[in-house]
N, C-alpha and C positions, 0 to 999 in steps of 0.2 A: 444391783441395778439392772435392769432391762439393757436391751442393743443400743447401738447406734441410731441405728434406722429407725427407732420409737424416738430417741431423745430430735434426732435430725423433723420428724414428723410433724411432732407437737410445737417445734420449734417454730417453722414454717405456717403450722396454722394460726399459732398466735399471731402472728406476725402479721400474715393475711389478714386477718377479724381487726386489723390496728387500719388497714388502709382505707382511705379517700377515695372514695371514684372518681374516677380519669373523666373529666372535663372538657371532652376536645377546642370546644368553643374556647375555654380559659386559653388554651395554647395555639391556636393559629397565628400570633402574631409574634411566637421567639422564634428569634434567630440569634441568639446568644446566650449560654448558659456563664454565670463569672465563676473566676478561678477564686480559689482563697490561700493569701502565703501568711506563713506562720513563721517567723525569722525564728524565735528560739523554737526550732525541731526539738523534742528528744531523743537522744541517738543512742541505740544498744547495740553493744558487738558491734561495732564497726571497724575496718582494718581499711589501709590506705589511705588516710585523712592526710594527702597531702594538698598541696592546691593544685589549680586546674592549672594545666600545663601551658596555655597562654589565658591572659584576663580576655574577660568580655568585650570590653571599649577596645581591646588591641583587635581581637578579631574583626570589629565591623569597621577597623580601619584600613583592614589588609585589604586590598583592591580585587585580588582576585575573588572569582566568581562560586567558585568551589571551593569549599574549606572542610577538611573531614579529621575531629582531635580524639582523642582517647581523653576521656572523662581522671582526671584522679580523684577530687573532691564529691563523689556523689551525694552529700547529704545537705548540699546546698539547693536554693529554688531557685528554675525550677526541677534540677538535678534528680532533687530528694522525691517525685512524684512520679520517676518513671521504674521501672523493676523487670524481672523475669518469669517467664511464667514454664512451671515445667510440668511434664503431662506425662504418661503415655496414650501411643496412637498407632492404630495398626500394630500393635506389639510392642512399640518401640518407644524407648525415651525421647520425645521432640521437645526441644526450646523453641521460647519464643519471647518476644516483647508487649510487654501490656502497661496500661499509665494510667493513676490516678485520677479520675475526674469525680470524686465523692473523699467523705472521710472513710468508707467503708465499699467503695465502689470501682474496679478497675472496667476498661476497656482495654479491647486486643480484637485481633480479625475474629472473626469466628472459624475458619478456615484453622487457625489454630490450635484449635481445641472440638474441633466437629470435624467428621469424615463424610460427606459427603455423597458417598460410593457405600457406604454402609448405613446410611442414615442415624448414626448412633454418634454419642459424646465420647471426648476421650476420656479415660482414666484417671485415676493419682493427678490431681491437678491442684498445683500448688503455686502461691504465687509467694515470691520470694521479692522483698522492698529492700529500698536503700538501706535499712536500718539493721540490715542481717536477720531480720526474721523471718519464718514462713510460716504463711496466711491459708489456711484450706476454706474454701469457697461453700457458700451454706449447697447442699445438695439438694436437685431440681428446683433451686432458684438460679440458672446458669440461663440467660437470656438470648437467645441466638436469635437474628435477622438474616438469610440468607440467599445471594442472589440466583441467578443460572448458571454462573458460574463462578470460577475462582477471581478472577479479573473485574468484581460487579463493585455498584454501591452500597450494594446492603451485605459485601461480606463485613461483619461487623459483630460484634458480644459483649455483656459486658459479664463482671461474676460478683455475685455481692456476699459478701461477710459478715457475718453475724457479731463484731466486734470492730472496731474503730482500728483502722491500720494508720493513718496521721492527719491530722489538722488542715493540711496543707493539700491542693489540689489541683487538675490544671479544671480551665475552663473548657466549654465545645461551642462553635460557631458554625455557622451557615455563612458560605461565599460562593457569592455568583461567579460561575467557571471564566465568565469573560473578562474578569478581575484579576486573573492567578498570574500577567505576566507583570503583572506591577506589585507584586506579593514576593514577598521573602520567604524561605522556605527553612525552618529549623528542622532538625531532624533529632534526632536520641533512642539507640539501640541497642541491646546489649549480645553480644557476639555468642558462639558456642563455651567460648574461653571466659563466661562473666564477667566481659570486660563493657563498660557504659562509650560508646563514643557520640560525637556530638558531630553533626553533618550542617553544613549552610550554604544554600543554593537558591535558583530560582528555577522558575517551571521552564522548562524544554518547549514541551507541546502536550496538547490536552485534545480529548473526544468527548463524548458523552458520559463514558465511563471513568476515565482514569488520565491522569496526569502522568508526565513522564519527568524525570531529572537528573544529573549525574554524579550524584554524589553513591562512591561507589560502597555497597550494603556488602556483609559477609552475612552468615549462616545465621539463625538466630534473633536478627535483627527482623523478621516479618512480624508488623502490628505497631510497630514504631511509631508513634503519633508522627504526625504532619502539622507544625506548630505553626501560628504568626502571632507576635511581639508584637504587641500595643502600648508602648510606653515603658512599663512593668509588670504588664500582665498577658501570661499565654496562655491560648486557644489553642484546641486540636478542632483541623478543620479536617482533618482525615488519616489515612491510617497506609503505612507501606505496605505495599502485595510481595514486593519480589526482592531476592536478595545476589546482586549481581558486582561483578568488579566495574564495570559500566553504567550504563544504562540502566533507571529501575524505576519503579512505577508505581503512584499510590491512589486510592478514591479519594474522591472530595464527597461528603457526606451531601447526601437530599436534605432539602430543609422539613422534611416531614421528619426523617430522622435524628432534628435536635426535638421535636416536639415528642419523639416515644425516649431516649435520656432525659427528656427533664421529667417523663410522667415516671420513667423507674427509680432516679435521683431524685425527684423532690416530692414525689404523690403516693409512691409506692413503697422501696424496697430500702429502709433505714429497719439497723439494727433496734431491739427489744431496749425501751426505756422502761423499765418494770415500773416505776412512782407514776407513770403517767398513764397506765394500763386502768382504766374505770368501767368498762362494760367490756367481756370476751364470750363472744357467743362461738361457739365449740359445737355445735348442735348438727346431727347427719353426717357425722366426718370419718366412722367407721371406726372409734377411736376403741382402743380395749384395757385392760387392766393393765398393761407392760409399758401404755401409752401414759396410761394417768400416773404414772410412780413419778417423771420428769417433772411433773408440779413442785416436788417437795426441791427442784435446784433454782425456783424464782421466789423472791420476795414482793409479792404483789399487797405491799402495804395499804392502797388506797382502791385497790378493784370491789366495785358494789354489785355489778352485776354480773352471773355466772351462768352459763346454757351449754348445758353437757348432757340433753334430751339424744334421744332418738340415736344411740350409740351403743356399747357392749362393754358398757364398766364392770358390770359384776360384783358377786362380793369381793372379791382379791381386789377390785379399781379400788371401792369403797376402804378397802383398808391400807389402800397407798395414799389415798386422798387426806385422810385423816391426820396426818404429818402437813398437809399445805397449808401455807403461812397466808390465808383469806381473813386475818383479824377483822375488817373491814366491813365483811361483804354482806350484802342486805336482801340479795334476792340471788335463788337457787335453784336450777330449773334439773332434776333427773330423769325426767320423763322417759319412760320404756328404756331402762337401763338394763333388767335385770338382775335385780336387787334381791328380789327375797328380803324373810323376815332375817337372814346373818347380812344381810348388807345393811338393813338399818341399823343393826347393831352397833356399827359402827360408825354410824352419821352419829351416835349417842354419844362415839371418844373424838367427834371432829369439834376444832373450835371456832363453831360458828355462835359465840354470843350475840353478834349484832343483828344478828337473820331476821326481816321481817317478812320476807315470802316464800315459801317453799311449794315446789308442785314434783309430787312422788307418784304421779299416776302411772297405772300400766307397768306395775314392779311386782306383782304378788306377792302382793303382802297380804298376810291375813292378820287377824286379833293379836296374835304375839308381837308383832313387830309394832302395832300399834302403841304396846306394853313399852317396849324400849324406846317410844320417839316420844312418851309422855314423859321421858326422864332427861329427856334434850334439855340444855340450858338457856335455849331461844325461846321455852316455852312464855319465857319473860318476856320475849321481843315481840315474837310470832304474832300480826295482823292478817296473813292469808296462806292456806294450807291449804292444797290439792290434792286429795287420795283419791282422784277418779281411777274408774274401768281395775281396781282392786277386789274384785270378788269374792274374797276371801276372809274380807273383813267383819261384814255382816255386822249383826246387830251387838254382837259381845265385843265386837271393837269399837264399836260407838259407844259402848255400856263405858268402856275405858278412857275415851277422849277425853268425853264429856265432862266426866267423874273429874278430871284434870283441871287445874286451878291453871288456866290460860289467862293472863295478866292482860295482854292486850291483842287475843284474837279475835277480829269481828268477820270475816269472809271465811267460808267453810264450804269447799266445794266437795262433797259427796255422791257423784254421781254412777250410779251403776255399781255398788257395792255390797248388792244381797239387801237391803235393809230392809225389813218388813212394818208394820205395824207396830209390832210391840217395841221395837226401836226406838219409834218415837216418843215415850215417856223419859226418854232419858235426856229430852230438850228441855225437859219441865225448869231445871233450875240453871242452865249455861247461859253464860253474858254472850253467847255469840247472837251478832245481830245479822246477818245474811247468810244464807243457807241455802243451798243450788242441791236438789236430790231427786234430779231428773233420773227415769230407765230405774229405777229398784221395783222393791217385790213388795209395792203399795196397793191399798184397792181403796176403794171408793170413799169406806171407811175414815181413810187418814183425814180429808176432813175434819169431821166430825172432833177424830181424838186431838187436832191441831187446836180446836176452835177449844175442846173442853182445858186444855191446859195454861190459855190465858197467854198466848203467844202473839200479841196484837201489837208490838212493838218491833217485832223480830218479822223481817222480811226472807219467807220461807217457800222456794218455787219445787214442788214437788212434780209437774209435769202430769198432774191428772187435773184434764179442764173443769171439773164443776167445782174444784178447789181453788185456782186461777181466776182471781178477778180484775 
């Protein structure tokens, strides 16, 4: 199999070719994204399942203002939604805390996993869930907003995965700063020591930027969502900067900022549902043969449409490709692949039976390769064929098309392919009914021999005007 970095590529473009465009108008008016709890979590490898070391309803009954517990149960909601995330940065191993807001979607500062001072992401980043597993994050889909400095509202990230990490999620809200001292503050961090604690306060004092509170944070705990409890359902309305035995500090999010989370959570960035993949256009993406092998690890059962034009398949693509499981698919765009006649050679072992449109132009191909595409098992399907800008083909590859019992081809585009005059007698007996054979090596002539062959059914545009009416 090919690297990493091809399978990480392909991965990411499909995934792109799947999205929605961003609608800003659709979203100017959220300021709430909902959470989703899933009582029966699934839970693997998990160690410490004891319970939380005081119940919930005892907490909001203790009067004091400050309450800061060490987590034992973390696989409870909304327990089970918040994790670690470990990196290196500047050289160095750095922890941090990041939370759930997707089935496949964390949030954590960006400060966490971005440097700032080097402009670059940190490394090895992994995020580590209640459930004892660790999740690596799909590469250059790692989403950074970042403000002037570390103390801002847009220090902020989220990382998405390419696989469903649980059910279960928090929400994200927009709250007006003039609200926060009537606001209850949860907190959830996990230490250097992987240990979850659980903080609950109120706001201190607030600016433009950041809120202040005293529930004291150790190492590890920056990115800590800033929760409010609505009944039974939490919101992160912002996220801890500092990690102090005092005093410590976190953003409240801009309300523009729930509006780019819900365009990457709900518009954007969801893992590859292959049965649902029906058109993937792949076309100008720089893609090469090392790139197309990772087709053969998707089952794209129901994908009809395919545009892998204006790229660098090659014959080696062409013979990774021939393994991809496209039973389906109806239309096939190669255009300027660089094929040659050993690339169609092996469009001849792919199993495209249901193909009805292919477009092979700008591949050089000449008459042989022609040879091998008249043995394709689409020739049963095939309604539209493209060999344009093939100059190689000339008139002994049309002698072969033609010659070819196409079942139900009627659009034949030939454009620029050497053909000359004598070419044209091999139209005399083909069911094709439209024929495009602009820019060949026609003269005056073809008239003439189009009119003697009885072709007054067949709509035939040769591109020489006294012939054109």
């Amino acid at each position: 199999m090919g690297s990493d970095s091809s399978k990480n590529k392909l991965y990411n473009l499909i995934l792109e070719s799947q999205i929605s465009l961003y609608d800003k108008n659709k979203l100017k008016d959220i300021t709430r994204i909902e959470p989703k709890k899933i009582d029966d979590e699934d839970i693997e490898n998990v160690n410490n399942l004891n319970t939380f070391e005081k119940d919930e309803d005892e907490l909001f009954q203790d009067d004091s203002l400050i309450k800061n517990y060490k987590v034992e149960n973390i696989n409870k909601y909304p327990e089970n939604c918040i994790g670690q995330i470990e990196c290196i940065k500047n050289g160095k191993q750095f922890k941090s805390t990041g939370c759930l807001i997707g089935e496949n979607l964390v949030l954590t500062l960006a400060s966490n996993i971005y440097d700032i001072k080097t402009n670059s992401f940190s490394t090895e980043i992994i995020y580590k869930h209640s459930n004892g597993k660790k999740y690596e994050p799909i590469k250059n889909n790692v989403t950074k907003i970042f403000g002037n400095n570390h103390l801002s509202r847009d220090n902020w990230a989220t990382l998405i995965f390419n696989e469903e990490i649980s059910k279960s999620f928090l929400g994200v809200e927009f709250i007006e700063i003039e609200t926060l001292p009537s606001i209850d503050i949860h907190i959830y961090g996990y230490n250097l020591n992987n240990e979850l604690y659980y903080g609950y306060t109120n706001a201190e004092t607030q600016d433009d930027n950041v809120i202040t509170y005293k529930i004291p944070l150790k190492e590890g705990e920056s990115g800590s969502p800033l929760i409010q409890k609505i009944e039974d359902k939490y919101y992160v309305f912002g996220l801890n900067l500092s990690c102090n035995e005092n005093d410590n500090k976190g953003n409240i999010f801009e309300k523009d900022i729930i509006d780019k989370i819900y365009y990457i959570k709900e518009k954007k960035r969801k893992f590859i549902d292959e049965s649902k993949v029906f058109v993937l256009d792949l076309s100008n993406q720089n893609l090469f043969s090392n790139d197309i092998e990772y087709f053969n690890c998707y089952n794209f059962i129901n994908i009809q449409e395919l545009n892998l034009s204006q790229n660098h398949i090659g014959v080696q693509g062409m013979y990774n490709l021939k393994n991809a499981r496209l039973q389906s698919l109806k239309k096939l765009n190669l255009d300027l692949n660089e094929l040659g006649d050993k690339g169609i050679s092996y469009i001849f072992q792919c199993n495209f039976t249901t193909l009805t449109e292919l477009t092979l132009s700008n591949n050089n191909i000449s008459y042989i390769g022609i040879n091998d595409l008249c043995k394709c098992d689409f020739k049963h399907t095939l309604i539209k064929l493209d060999l344009s800008e093939n100059i190689k083909i000339g008139d002994k590859g049309i002698e072969n098309l033609v010659n070819t019992l196409w079942d139900k081809l009627y659009d034949l585009i030939i454009i620029k392919i050497n053909l000359t005059n004598n070419g044209l007698h091999y139209f005399r007996k083909t069911n094709i009914k439209k024929i495009l054979m602009q820019n060949n090596k026609l003269t005056k002539d073809a008239e003439n021999i189009l009119y003697s062959l009885k072709l007054d059914n067949k709509q035939i545009i040769t591109g020489i005007p006294k012939f054109d009416k």
